[in-house]
C-alpha positions as CSV (number, residue, x, y, z in Angstrom):
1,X,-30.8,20.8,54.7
2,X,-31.0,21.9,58.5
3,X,-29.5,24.9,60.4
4,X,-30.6,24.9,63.5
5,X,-29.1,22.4,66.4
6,X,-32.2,20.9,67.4
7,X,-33.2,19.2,63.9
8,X,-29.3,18.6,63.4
9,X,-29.4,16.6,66.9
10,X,-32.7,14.6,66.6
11,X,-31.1,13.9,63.1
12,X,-27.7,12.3,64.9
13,X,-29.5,10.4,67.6
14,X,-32.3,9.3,65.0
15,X,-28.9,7.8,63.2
16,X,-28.1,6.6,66.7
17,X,-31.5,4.9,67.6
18,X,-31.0,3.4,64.0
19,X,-27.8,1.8,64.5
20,X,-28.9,0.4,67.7
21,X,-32.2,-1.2,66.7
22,X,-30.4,-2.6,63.5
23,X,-27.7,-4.2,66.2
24,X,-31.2,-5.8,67.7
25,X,-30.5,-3.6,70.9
26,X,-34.1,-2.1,71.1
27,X,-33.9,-0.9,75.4
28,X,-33.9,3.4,74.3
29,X,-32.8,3.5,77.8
30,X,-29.3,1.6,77.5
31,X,-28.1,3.7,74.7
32,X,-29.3,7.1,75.6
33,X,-28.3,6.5,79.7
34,X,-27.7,9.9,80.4
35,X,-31.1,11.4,78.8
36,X,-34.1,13.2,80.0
37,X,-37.2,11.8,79.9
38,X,-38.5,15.0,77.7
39,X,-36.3,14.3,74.9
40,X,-36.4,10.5,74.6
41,X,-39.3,10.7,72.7
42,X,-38.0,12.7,69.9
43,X,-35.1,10.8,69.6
44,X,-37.1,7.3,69.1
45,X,-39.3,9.2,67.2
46,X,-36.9,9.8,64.6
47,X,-35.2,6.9,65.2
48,X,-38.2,4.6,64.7
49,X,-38.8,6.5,61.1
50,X,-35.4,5.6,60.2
51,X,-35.9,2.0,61.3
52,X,-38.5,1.4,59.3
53,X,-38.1,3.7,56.5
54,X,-33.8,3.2,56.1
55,X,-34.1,1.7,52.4
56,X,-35.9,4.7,51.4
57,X,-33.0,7.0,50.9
58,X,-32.9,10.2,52.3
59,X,-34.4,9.3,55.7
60,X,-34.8,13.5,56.4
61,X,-37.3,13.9,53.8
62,X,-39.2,10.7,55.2
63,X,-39.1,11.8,58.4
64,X,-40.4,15.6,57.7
65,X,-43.1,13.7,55.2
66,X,-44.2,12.0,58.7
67,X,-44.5,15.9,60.6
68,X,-46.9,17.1,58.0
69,X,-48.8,14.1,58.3
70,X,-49.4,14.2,62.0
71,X,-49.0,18.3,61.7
72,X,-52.4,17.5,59.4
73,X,-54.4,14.8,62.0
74,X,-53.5,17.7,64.9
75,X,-55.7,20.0,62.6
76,X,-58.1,17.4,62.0
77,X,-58.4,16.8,65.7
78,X,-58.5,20.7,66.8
79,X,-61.2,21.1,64.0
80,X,-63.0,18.3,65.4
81,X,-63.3,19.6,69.1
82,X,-64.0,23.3,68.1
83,X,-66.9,21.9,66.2
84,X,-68.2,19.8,69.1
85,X,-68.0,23.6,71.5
86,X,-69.3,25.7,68.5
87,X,-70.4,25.5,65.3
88,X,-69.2,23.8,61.4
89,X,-68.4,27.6,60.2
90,X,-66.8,28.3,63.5
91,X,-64.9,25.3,63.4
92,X,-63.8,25.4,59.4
93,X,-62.1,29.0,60.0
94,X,-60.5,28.1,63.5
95,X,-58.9,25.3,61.9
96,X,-58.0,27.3,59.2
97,X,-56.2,30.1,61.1
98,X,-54.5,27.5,63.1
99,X,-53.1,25.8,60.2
100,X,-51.6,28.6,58.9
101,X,-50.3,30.0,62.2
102,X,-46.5,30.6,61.4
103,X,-45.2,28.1,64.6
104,X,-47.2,25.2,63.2
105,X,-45.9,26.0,60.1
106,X,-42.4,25.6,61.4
107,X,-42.8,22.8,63.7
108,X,-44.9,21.0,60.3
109,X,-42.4,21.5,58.5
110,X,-39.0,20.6,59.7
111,X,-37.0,18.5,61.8
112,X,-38.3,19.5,65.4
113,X,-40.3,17.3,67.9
114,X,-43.0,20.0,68.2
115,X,-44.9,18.2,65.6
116,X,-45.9,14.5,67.1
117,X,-45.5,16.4,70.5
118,X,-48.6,18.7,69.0
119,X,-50.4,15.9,68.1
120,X,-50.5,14.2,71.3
121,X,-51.9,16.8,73.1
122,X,-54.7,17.6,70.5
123,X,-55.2,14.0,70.8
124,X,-55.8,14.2,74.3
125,X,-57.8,17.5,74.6
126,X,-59.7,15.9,71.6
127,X,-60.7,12.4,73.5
128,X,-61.0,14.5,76.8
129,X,-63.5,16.1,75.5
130,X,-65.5,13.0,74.2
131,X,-65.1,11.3,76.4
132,X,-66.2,13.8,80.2
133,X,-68.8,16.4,78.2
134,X,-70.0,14.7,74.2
135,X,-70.5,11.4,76.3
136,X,-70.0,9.2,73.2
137,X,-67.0,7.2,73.4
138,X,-66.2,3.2,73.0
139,X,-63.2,2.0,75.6
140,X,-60.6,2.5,72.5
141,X,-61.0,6.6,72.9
142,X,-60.1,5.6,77.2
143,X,-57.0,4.0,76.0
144,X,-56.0,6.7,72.9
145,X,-56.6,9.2,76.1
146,X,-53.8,7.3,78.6
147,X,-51.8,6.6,75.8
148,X,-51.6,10.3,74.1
149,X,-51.0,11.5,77.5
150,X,-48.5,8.6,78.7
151,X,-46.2,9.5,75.3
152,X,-46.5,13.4,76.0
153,X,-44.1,13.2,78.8
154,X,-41.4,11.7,76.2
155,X,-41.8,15.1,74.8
156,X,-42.4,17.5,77.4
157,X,-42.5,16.2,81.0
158,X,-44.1,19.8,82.5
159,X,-47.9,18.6,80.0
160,X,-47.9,15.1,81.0
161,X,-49.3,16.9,84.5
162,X,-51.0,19.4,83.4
163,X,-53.1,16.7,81.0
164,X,-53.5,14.9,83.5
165,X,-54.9,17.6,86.1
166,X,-57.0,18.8,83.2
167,X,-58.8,15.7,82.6
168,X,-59.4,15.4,86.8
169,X,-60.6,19.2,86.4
170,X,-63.3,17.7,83.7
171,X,-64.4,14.8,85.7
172,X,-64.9,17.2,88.7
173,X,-66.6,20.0,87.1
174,X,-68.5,17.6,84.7
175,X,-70.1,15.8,88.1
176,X,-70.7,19.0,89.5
177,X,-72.5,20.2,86.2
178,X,-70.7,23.0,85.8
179,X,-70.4,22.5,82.0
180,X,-69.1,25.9,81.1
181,X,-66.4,26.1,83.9
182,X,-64.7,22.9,83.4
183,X,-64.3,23.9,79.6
184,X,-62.7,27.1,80.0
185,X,-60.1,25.6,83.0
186,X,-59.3,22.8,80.9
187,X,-58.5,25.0,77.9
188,X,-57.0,27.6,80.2
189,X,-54.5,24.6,81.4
């Protein structure tokens, strides 16, 4: 069941990504000439879900099933780098609050982009953070970093940027040592 437009529409074009990938015709950019760069990546989202999920019935509840479950990792993830900054206790209740903050809720819990889009960026702040200031990071945590970022500007082009001129602001202030300042811009951003 979905009121609002937005779910209704990344329903339709799911449909539409579906029919199109089923025809073999897998170029996102053919069938969708007209679209913005921002929304393409809720539409193949949903679309992609459908793909692989269209003997499962009621591809809706499959796809919402998906939301929670990256809704959950986007916890996981903001847990991971509030315990990194402060302490387990610290970390446990921030996580908490956030999961029970009543947008997260929303985005978790229906048909809106919001969630994967959420995700990405925690992924992103969470490698970030690894990666410029914890200092333990394999080349698999590089790539998760330019990939997050790379699929955030399917789903918002105005963060794609701004990650990106975050992790610059980390490398700067981490090489000038200014620990404490390169945290709070980068969060700031």
């Amino acid at each position: 069941f979905m009121i609002n437009s937005d779910p209704v529409g990344y329903h339709k074009w799911g449909e539409q990504v579906l029919l199109n990938f089923n025809k073999g015709n897998f170029n996102v950019f053919r069938f969708f000439p007209n679209s913005d760069l921002s929304d393409l990546g809720g539409k193949v989202y949903y679309g992609s879900i459908y793909y692989l999920f269209w003997n499962f019935g009621n591809k809706i509840i499959i796809a919402r099933i998906f939301n929670a479950f990256f809704a959950s990792l986007t916890v996981v993830y903001f847990y991971k780098i509030i315990r990194y900054i402060n302490n387990v206790d610290v970390a446990r209740t921030s996580a908490v609050l956030f999961m029970l903050f009543p947008i997260f809720n929303l985005y978790a819990g229906t048909h809106y982009k919001e969630s994967i889009f959420l995700f990405f960026v925690m992924l992103s702040a969470y490698e970030s953070y690894k990666i410029f200031f914890v200092k333990q990071y394999k080349y698999t945590d590089v790539i998760w970093l330019i990939l997050s970022i790379i699929a955030s500007f399917f789903f918002r082009n105005v963060i794609g940027p701004v990650l990106i001129l975050s992790a610059m602001g980390l490398v700067l202030f981490n090489f000038q040592k200014k620990f404490s300042l390169g945290i709070g811009i980068s969060f700031t951003i």
